[in-house]
TORGU-290025 format. One record per residue (C-alpha): residue number from 1; residue in three letters; x, y, z. Coordinates in pm, 1 decimal, padded with zeros to 6 digits, m for minus. Example, Ala and Ser with C-alpha at 12.3 -4.5 7.8 and 13.67 -1.06 7.14 Angstrom:
2
+-----+---------+----------+----------+----------+
! num ! residuo !       px !       py !       pz !
+-----+---------+----------+----------+----------+
!   1 !     ALA !  01230.0 ! m00450.0 !  00780.0 !
!   2 !     SER !  01367.0 ! m00106.0 !  00714.0 !
+-----+---------+----------+----------+----------+
! end
This chain:
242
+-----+---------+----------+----------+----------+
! num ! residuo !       px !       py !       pz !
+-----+---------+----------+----------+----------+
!   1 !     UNK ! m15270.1 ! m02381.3 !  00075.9 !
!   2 !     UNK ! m15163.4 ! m02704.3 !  00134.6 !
!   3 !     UNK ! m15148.4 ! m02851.6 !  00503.8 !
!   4 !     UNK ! m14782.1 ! m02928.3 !  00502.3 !
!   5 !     UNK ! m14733.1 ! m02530.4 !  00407.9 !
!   6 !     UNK ! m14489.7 ! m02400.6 !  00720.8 !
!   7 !     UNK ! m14793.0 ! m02115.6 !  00708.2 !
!   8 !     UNK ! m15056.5 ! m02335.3 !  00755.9 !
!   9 !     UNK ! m15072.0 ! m02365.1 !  01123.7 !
!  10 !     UNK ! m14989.8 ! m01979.1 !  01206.6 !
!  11 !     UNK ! m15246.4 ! m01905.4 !  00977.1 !
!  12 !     UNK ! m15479.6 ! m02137.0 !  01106.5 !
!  13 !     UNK ! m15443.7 ! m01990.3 !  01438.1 !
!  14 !     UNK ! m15550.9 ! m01588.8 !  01307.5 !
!  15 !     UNK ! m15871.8 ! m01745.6 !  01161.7 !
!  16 !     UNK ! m15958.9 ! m01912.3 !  01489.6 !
!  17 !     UNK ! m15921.7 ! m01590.7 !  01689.5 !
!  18 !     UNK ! m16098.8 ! m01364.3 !  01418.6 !
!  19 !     UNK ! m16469.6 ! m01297.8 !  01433.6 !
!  20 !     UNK ! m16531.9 ! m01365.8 !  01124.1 !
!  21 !     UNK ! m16467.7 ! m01756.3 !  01176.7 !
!  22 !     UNK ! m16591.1 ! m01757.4 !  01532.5 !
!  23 !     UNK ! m16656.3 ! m02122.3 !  01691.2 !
!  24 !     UNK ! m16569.5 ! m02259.2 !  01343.3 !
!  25 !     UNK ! m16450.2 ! m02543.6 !  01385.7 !
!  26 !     UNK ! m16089.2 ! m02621.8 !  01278.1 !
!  27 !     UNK ! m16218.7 ! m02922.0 !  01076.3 !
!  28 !     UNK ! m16430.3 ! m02686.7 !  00876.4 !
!  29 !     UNK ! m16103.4 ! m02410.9 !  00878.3 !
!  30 !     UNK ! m15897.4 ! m02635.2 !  00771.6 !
!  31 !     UNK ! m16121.7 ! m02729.2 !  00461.2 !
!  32 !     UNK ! m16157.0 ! m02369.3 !  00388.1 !
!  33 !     UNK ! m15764.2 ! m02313.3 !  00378.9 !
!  34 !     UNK ! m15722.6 ! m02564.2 !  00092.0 !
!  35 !     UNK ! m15876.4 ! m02306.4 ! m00090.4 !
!  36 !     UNK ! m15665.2 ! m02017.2 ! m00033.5 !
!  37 !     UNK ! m15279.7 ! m01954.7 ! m00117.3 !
!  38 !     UNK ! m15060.8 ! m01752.1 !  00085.6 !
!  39 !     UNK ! m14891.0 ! m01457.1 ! m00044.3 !
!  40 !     UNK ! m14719.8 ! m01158.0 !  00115.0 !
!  41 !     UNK ! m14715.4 ! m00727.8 !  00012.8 !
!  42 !     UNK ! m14404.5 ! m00459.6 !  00136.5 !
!  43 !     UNK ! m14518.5 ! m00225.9 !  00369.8 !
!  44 !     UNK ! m14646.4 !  00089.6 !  00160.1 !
!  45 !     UNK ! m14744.9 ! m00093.6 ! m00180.8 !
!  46 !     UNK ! m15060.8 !  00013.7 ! m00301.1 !
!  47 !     UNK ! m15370.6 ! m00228.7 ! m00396.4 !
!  48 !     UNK ! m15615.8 ! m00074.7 ! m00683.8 !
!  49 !     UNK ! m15941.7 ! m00225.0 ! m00737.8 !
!  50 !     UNK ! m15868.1 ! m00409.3 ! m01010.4 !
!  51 !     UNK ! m15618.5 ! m00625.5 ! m00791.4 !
!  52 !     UNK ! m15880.4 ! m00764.1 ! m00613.4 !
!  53 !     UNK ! m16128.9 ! m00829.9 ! m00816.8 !
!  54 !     UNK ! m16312.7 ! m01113.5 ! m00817.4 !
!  55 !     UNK ! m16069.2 ! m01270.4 ! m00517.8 !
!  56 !     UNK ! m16167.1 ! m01291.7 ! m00147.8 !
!  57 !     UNK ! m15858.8 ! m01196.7 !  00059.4 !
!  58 !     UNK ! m15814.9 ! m01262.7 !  00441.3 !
!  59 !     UNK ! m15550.4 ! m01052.6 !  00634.4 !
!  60 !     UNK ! m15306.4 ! m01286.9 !  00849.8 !
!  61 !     UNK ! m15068.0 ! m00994.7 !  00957.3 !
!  62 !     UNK ! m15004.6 ! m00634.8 !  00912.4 !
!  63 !     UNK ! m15254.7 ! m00323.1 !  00865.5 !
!  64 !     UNK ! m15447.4 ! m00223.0 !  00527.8 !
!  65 !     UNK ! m15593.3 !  00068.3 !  00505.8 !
!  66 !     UNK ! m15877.7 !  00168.1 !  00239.1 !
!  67 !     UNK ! m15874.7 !  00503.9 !  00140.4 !
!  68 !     UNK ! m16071.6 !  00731.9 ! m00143.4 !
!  69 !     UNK ! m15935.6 !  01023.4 ! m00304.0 !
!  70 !     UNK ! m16088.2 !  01322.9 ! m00517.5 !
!  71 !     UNK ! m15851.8 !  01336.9 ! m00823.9 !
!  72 !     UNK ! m15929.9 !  01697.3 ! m00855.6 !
!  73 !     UNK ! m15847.3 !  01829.0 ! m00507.9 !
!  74 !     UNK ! m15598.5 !  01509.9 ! m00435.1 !
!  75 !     UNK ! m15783.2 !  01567.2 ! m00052.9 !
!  76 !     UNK ! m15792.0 !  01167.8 !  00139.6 !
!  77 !     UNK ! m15998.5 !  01006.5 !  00341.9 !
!  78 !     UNK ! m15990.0 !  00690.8 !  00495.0 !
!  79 !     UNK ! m16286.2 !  00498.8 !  00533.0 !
!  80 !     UNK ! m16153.1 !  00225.2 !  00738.2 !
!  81 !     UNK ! m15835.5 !  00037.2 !  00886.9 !
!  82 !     UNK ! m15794.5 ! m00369.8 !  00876.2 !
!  83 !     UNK ! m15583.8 ! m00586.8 !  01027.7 !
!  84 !     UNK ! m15512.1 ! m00947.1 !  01117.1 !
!  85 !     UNK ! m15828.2 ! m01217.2 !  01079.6 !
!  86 !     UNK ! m16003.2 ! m00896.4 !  00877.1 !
!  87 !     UNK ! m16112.9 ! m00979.9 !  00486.7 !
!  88 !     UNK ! m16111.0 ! m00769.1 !  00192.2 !
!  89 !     UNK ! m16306.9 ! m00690.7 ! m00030.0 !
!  90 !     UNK ! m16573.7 ! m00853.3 !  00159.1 !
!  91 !     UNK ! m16869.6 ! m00657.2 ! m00044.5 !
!  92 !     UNK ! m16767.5 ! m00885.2 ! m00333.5 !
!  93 !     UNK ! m16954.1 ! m01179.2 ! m00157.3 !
!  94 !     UNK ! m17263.0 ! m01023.7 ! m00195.2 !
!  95 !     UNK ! m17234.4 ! m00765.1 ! m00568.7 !
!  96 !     UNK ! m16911.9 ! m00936.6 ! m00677.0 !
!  97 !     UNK ! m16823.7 ! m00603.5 ! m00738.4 !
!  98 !     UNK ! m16518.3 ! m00498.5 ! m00615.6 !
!  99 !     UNK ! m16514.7 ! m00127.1 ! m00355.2 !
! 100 !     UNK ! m16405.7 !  00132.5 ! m00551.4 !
! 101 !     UNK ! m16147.5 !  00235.8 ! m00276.7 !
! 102 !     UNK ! m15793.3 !  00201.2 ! m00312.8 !
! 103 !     UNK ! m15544.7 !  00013.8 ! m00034.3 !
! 104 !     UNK ! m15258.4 !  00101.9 !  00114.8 !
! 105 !     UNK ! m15020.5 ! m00137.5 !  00296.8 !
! 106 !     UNK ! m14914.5 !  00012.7 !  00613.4 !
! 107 !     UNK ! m14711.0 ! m00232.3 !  00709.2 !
! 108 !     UNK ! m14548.3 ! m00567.2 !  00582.7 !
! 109 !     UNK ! m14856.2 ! m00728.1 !  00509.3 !
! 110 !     UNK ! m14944.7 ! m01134.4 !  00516.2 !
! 111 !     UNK ! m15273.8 ! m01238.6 !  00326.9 !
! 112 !     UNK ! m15456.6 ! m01544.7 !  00186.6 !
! 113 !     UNK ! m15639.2 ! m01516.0 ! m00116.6 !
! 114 !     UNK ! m15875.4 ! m01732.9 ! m00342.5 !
! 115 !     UNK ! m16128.7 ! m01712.5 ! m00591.2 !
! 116 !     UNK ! m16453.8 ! m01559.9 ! m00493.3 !
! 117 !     UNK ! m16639.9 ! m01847.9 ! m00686.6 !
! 118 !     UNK ! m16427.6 ! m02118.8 ! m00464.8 !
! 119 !     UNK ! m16518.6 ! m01916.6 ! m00173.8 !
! 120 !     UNK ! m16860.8 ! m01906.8 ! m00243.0 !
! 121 !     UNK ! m16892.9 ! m02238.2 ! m00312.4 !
! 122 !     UNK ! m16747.3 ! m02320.6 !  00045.9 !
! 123 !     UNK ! m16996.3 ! m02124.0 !  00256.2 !
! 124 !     UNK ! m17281.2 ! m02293.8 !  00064.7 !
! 125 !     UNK ! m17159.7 ! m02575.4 !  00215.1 !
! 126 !     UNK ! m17084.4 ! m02426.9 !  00519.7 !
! 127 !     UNK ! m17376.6 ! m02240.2 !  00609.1 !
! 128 !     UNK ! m17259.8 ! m02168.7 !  00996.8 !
! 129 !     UNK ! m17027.0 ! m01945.3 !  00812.0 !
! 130 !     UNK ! m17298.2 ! m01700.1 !  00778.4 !
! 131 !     UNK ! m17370.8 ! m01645.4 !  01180.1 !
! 132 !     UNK ! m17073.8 ! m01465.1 !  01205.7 !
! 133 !     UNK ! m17108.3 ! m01301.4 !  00832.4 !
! 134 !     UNK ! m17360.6 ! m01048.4 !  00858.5 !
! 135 !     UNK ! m17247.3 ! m00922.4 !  01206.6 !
! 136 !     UNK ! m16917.0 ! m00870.5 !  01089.1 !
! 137 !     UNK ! m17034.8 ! m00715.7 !  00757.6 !
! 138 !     UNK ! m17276.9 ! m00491.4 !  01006.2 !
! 139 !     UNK ! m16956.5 ! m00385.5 !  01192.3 !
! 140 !     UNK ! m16800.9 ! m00290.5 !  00899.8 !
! 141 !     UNK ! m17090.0 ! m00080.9 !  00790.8 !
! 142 !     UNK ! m17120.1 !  00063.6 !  01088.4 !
! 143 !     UNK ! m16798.7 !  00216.7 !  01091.2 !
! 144 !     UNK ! m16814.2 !  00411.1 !  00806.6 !
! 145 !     UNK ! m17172.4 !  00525.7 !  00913.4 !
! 146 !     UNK ! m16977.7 !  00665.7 !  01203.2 !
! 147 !     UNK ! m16689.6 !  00864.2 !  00969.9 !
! 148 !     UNK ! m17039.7 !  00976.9 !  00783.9 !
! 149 !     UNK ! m17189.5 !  01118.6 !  01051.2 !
! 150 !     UNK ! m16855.8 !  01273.0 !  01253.2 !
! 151 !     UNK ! m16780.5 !  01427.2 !  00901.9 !
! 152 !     UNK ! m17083.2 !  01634.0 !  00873.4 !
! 153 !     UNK ! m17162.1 !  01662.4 !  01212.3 !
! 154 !     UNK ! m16859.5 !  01705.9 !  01416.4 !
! 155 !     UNK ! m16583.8 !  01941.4 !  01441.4 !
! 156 !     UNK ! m16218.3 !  01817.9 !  01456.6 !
! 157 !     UNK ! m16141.2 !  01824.3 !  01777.9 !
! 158 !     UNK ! m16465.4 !  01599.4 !  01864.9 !
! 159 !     UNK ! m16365.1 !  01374.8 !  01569.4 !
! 160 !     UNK ! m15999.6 !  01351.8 !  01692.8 !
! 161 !     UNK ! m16142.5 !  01265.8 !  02028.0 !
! 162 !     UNK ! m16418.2 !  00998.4 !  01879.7 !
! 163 !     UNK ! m16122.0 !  00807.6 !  01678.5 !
! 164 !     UNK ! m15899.3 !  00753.2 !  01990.3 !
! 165 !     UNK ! m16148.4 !  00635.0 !  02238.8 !
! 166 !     UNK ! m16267.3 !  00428.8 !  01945.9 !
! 167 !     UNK ! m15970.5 !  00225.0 !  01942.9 !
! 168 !     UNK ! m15911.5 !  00229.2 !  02311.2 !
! 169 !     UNK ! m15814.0 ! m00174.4 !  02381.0 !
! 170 !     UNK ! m16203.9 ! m00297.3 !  02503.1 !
! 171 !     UNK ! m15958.5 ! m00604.9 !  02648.3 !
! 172 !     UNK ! m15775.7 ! m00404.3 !  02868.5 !
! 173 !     UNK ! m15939.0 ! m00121.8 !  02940.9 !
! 174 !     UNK ! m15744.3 ! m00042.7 !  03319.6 !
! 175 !     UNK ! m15434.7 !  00019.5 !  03103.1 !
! 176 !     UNK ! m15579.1 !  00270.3 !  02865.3 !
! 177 !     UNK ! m15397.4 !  00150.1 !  02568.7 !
! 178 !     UNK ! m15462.7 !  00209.0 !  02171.1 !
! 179 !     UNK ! m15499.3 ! m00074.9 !  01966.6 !
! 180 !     UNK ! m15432.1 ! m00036.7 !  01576.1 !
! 181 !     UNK ! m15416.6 !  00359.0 !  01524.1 !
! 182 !     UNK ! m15145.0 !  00407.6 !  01806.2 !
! 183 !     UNK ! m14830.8 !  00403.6 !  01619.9 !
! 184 !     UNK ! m14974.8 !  00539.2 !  01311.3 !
! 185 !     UNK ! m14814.1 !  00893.5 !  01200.2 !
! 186 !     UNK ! m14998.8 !  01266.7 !  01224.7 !
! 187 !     UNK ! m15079.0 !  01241.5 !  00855.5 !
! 188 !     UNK ! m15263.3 !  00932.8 !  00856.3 !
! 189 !     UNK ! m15465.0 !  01019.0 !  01120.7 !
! 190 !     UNK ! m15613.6 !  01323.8 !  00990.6 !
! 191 !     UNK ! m15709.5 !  01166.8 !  00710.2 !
! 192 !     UNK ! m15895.0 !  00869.9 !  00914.8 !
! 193 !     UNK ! m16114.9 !  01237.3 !  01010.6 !
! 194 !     UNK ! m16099.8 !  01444.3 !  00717.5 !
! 195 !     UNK ! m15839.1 !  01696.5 !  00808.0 !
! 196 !     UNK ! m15473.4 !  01743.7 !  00759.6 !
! 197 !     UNK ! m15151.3 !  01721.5 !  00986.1 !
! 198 !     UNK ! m15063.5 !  02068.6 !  01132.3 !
! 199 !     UNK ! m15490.2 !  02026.2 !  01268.5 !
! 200 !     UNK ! m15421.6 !  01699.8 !  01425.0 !
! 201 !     UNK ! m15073.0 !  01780.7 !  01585.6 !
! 202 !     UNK ! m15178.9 !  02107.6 !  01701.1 !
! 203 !     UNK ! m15488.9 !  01908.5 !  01872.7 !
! 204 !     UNK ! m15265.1 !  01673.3 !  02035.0 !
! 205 !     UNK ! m15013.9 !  01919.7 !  02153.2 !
! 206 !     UNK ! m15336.4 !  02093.4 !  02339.9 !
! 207 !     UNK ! m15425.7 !  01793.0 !  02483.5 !
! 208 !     UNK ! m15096.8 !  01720.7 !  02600.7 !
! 209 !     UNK ! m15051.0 !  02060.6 !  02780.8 !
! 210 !     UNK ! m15387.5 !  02016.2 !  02960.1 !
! 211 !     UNK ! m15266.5 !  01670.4 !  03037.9 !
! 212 !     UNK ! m15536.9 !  01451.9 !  02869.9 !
! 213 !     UNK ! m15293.9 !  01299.0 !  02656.1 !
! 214 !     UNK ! m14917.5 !  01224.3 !  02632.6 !
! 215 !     UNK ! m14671.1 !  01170.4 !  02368.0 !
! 216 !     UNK ! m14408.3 !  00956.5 !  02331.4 !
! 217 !     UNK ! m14247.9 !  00877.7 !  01978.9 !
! 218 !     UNK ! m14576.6 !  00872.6 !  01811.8 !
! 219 !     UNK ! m14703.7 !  00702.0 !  02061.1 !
! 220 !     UNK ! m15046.9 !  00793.8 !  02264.3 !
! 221 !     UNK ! m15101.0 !  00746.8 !  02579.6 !
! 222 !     UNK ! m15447.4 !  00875.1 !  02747.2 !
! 223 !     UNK ! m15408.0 !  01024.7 !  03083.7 !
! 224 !     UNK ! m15735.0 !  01147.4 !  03166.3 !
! 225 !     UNK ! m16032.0 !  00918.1 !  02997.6 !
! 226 !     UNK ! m16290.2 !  01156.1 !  03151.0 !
! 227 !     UNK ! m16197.4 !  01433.7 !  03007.6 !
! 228 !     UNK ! m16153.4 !  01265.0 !  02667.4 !
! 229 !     UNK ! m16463.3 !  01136.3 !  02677.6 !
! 230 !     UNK ! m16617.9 !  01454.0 !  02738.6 !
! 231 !     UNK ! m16482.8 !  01594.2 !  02404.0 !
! 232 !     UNK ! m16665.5 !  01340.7 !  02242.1 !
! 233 !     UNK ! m16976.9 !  01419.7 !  02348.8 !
! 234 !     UNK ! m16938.9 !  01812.6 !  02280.2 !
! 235 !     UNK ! m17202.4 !  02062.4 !  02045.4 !
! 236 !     UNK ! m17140.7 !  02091.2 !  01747.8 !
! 237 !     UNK ! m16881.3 !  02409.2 !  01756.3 !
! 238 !     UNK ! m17022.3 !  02731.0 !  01507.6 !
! 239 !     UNK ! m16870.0 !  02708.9 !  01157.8 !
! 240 !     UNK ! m16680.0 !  03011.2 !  01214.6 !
! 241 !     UNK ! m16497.8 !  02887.2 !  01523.1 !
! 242 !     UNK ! m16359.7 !  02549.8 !  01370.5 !
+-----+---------+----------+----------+----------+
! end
């Protein structure tokens, strides 16, 4: 991407603010963005594996989500959301094998992409690059560690409950809002917890009634955190009562 790009700056700004390039300096960003070019997806386009191989791709705007599905069953689950100043397929950096996942765009999406050997090549030479690398790559593993675990341990209700007051805004948390999963429909949410619409609307109607949650055009809004937080921490529920 060259400097005079009318991108440039806007996307110099999301690398700044993301913690993958935290206290980079812009110098150093600005280096790293020769390397990239700028190219945009329509909301709901799907990425397969093969897209992305052997490319590093950084998210400027919109949400990604990576998903696996059993061909036999067509069941979905998806391992994780991204969104702006997130990378993908960051595993490459390290197997330079790309995830086996496929990606759907969720909305109008805004990346930068280059070569994995270019982008290699740069974090040799920047090696500050890697203080922010492997906690970032630890977040990201820790994530799906979580899905793991609520999966086999959790019933839906405590994984519904887990999910939201996982994306509760840390920034502002006096206002109680969602960042990321908030506007995202029924459907999508069940499969961020292995279930399936009618589950997760039913749930969310039954929290609305006992006022721990409203609605408002696919919105949520929490209304009682305590008593959220209390599903999360609930036994594991007999297999005949989920």
């Amino acid at each position: 991407m060259k400097r005079s790009s009318e991108h440039f700056q806007k996307t110099l700004q999301v690398l700044q603010k993301a913690p993958l390039f935290h206290n980079i300096s812009q110098a150093i960003l600005e280096d790293m963005l020769e390397c990239f070019k700028y190219k945009t997806l329509p909301s709901k386009s799907t990425i397969m594996p093969d897209d992305i191989a052997d490319y590093f791709h950084i998210i400027i705007s919109g949400r990604l989500e990576i998903i696996k599905i059993n061909e036999n069953s067509g069941r979905i689950v998806i391992l994780n959301i991204l969104e702006a100043g997130d990378s993908f397929d960051i595993m490459q950096l390290l197997s330079s094998k790309p995830c086996d996942g496929i990606m759907q765009v969720l909305d109008d999406l805004e990346i930068i992409s280059a070569p994995l050997k270019q982008v290699k090549a740069w974090i040799l030479a920047h090696p500050e690059f890697n203080r922010n690398f492997l906690p970032y790559l630890g977040k990201q593993m820790r994530l799906i560690s979580e899905l793991v675990g609520d999966l086999a341990l959790h019933d839906t209700e405590t994984r519904l409950a887990r999910l939201i007051v996982r994306h509760i805004d840390k920034n502002d948390p006096n206002n109680l809002q969602l960042k990321l999963i908030n506007d995202l429909p029924h459907d999508i949410l069940a499969e961020m917890i292995g279930s399936v619409r009618i589950v997760i609307n039913r749930q969310l109607q039954l929290w609305r009634k006992k006022e721990i949650i409203s609605l408002d055009h696919g919105h949520i809004h929490i209304e009682n955190l305590e008593k959220l937080l209390a599903l999360t921490d609930q036994h594991l529920l007999p297999s005949n009562s989920r």
